[in-house]
N, C-alpha and C positions, 0 to 999 in steps of 0.2 A: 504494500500500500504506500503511495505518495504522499511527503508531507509534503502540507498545504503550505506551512508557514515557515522557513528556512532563516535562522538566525544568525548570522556570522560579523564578529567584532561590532554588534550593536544593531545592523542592519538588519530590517526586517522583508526580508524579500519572499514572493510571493508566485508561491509554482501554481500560476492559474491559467484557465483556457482564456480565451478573449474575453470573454461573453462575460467573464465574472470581473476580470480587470478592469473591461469599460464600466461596467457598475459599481465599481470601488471610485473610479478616478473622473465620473461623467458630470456628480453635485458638486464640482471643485478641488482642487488640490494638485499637486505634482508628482509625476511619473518621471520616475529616470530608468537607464538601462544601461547601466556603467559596464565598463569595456573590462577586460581583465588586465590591459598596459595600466587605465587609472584606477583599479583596485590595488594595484600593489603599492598604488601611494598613500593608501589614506593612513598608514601610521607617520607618517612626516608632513601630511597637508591638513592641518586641523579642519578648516574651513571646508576645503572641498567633505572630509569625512564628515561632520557637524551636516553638510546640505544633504547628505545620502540618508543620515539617520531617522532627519527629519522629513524624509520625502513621505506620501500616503500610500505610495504604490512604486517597489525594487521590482522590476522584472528579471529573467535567468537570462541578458542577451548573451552572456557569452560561455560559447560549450567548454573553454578550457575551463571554465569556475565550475562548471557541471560534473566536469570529471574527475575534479579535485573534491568536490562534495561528496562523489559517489567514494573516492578513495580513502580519504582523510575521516569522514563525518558518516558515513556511511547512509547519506542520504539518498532514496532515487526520485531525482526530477527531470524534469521535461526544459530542453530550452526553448525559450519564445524571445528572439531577438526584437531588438527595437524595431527592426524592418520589418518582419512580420506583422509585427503590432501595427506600426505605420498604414501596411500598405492594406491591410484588415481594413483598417479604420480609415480610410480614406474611399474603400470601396462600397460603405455603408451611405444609404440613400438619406439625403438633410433636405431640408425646409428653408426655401429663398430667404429667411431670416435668421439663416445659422451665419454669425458673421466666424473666421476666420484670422488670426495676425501672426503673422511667419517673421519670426526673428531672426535675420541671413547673417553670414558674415561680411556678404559683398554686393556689389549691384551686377555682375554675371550670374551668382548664386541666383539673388533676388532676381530675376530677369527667366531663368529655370523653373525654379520654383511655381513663378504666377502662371508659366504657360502650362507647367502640369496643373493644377487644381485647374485652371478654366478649363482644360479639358475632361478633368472629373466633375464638371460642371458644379464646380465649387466657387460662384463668381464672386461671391461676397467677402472676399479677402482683401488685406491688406498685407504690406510688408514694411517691417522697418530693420533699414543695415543696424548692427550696433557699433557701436565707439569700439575701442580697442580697451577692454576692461582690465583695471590695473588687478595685482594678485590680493590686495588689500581688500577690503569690505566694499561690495557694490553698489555705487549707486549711480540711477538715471532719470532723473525727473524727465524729461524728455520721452524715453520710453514710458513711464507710469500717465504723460496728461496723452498721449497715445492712444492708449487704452481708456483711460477716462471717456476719453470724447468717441471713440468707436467703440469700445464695452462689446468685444469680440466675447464668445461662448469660450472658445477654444483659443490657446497660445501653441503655438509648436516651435520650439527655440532648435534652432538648424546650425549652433554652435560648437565646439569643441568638448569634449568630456573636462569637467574640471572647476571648467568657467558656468555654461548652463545650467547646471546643476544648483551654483553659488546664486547666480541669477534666478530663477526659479524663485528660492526661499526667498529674496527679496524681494519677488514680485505677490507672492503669498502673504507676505506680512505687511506689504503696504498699498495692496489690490483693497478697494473699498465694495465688491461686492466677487461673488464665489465664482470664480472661473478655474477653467482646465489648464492646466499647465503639462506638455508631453516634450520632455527632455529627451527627443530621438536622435539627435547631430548627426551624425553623416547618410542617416538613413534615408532621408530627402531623396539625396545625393544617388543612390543605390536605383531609384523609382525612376527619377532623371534622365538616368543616366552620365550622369557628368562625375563619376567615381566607376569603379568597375562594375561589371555587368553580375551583381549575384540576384540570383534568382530565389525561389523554393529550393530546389531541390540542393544546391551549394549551402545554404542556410540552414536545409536537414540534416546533410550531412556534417555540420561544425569546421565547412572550407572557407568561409568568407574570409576569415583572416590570411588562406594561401592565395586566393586570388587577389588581394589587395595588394599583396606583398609582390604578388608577380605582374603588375599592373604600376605600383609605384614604389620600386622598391627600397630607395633612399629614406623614402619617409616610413615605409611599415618594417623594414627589417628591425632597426630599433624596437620598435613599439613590439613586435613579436616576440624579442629578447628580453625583452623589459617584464615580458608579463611574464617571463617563468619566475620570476621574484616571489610571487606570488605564492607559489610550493612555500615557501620560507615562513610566509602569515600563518598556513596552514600548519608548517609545524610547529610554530611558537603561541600557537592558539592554546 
């Protein structure tokens, strides 16, 4: 039998099918789906740690943490990536008054982004670039009268693991009425196409991270090497 609720260094994450995620995370709050390269930082990044703890919904996107749970914790779960979750949930039928706001990192991104949703006839969106957020405590009046003034249902920050996440809680604690927050970063990118091409079945089998890596491999070789670190939390657990 599958636990439901998977506890690791505080985190409460959550081996659920969609159907129960969307209705954990649909009356407001934040979904993240940390990567296993920014798992292995959260003993040295307070902040980004402090943003995972307090998110309402961890999902299992990534299988190297799956198979460490199964080995270490002796847990059996299911991974459900960010992308998954994403392209679910964007395939799900909304009401011309579902409004939308994509927080990019660019105006290429941003320029991607809007022609997939109007193609999922999601026209009610919006996109705001962000600043180049320092490592310190975030903040963006800018982004928060944004939202004020369009008071979107739904946030989906198309950010960096680390920073969105920090972003999120601050948009949680100073958002004056209940909105969605889904911390999916490069999963956008995945749908797009403007990152490499994974699908279902690369995403079943726990290869997104070899295809990235063979797609861009200056920037994921690191990040792949970085996440066996991770082994180490689990023995010092």
């Amino acid at each position: 039998m599958e636990d439901d609720i998977i506890v690791f260094k505080e985190i409460k994450f959550h081996n659920y099918n969609f159907d129960k995620i969307l209705s954990l995370i649909n009356e407001g709050g934040y979904l993240v789906a940390p990567a296993a390269s920014a798992l292995s930082n959260i003993n040295k990044d307070y902040k980004y740690h402090k943003s995972l703890i307090n998110s309402d919904v961890a999902i299992l996107d990534s299988g190297f943490f799956c198979i460490l749970l199964r080995i270490f914790k002796r847990k059996k779960v299911s991974k459900f990536s960010g992308y998954l979750f994403l392209k679910s949930f964007l395939n799900l039928k909304f009401n011309k008054e579902t409004k939308f706001l994509c927080i990019d990192p660019n105006l290429e991104e941003s320029k991607a982004n809007s022609s997939y949703l109007n193609a999922k006839n999601l026209t009610n969106h919006k996109s705001y670039i962000a600043p180049k957020y320092s490592n310190e405590e975030i903040t963006d009046n800018n982004l928060l009268e944004e939202i004020k003034n369009f008071r979107p249902k739904y946030v989906i920050i198309n950010l960096g693991g680390g920073t969105q996440e920090r972003l999120a809680l601050y948009l949680k604690k100073n958002c004056n009425y209940k909105i969605s927050i889904f911390c999916t970063g490069a999963a956008i990118s995945f749908l797009t196409k403007k990152q490499a091409p994974i699908n279902d079945l690369i995403d079943k089998l726990y290869l997104g991270w070899f295809l990235r890596t063979l797609y861009s491999p200056k920037k994921f070789l690191f990040r792949t090497i970085k996440s066996l670190s991770l082994i180490n939390l689990f023995i010092k657990d």
